[in-house]
N, C-alpha and C positions, 0 to 999 in steps of 0.2 A: 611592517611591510605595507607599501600603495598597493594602494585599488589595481593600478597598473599594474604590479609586478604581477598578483592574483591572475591579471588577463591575457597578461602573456606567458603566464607558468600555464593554463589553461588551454590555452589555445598554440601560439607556436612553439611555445616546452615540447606539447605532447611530438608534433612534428620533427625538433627538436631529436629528440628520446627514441624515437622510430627508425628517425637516419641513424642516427650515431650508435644507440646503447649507452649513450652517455647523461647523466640528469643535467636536466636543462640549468642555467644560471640563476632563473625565478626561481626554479625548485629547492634549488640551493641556498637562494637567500633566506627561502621564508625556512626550511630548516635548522638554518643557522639561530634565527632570530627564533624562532622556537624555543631551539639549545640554552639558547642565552636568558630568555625569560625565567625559562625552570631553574638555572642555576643563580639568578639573583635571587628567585623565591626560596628556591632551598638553603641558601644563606642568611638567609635574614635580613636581606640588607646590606648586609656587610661585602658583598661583593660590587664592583661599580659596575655600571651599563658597560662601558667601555671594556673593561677586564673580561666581561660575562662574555660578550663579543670573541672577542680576541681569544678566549680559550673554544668557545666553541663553533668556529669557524677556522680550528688548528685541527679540534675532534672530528669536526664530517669532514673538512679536505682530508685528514689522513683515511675516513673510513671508505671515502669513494674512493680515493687513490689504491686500494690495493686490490692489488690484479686479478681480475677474473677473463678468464681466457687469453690473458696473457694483454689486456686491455683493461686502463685506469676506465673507471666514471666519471670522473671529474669532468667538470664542463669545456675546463680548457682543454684535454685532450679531443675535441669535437674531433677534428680530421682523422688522427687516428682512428677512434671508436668504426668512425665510417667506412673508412680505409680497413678494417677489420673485419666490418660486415657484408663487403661488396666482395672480399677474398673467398666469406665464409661462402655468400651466395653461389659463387662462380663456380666453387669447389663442388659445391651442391649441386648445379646445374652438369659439371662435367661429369657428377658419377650416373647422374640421371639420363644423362643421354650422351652419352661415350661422342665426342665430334663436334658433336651439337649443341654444347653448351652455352654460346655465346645465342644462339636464336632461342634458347631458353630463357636467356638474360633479357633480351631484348624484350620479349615478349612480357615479363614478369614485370620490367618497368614499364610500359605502357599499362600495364593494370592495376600499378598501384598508381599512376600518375591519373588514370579516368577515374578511380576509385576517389581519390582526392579532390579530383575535378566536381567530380560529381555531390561529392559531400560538402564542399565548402564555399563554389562557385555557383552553385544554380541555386532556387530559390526553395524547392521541395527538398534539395539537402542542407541547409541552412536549417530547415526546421527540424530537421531530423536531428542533427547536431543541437542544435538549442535546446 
């Protein structure tokens, strides 16, 4: 796994994983490539990089793939996952205020949107993050 994949499982993964519910593509690589190291070492050798690979990036795609709330993890399903969590939100916001769920909504994304502003765009939330 690159430095790179590391800093964008790190950083827009988590983003990523927030929206959707779904593990980000980093996340997935470097598990994959995990998968596949333990299973050439626990063969001895005798298993190839390639094969290691290819079985265990069959084993996490099918393990995120099964549904939980009726929603894959997988990374490709991104839209979905989000399309899932923005229903679940909505649902939430209309039991919570019977009418008025949509100014629930509204207001709830301007707070994670300055939450986010504020964490990753100014210079005193930069350090907080780092």
């Amino acid at each position: 796994m690159s430095v790179l994949d590391t800093v964008l499982g790190d950083t827009v993964g988590i983003v990523w994983s927030a929206a959707s519910g779904t593990v980000d593509p980093w996340t997935k690589a470097a598990l994959v490539d995990n998968q596949a190291d333990d299973l050439v070492q626990a063969s001895g050798g005798a298993l190839s990089s390639a094969d290691a690979h290819a079985e265990a990036s069959a084993t996490i795609t099918a393990g995120l793939s099964n549904m939980r709330d009726g929603v894959s993890a997988d990374p490709s399903n991104f839209w979905g996952g989000l399309s899932a969590g923005l229903t679940k939100a909505s649902n939430l916001a209309k039991d919570v205020l019977p009418g008025k769920g949509w100014i629930f909504a509204v207001v709830a994304l301007a707070l994670v949107i300055a939450v986010l502003y504020v964490l990753f765009l100014t210079p005193a939330g930069a350090r907080l993050v780092s």
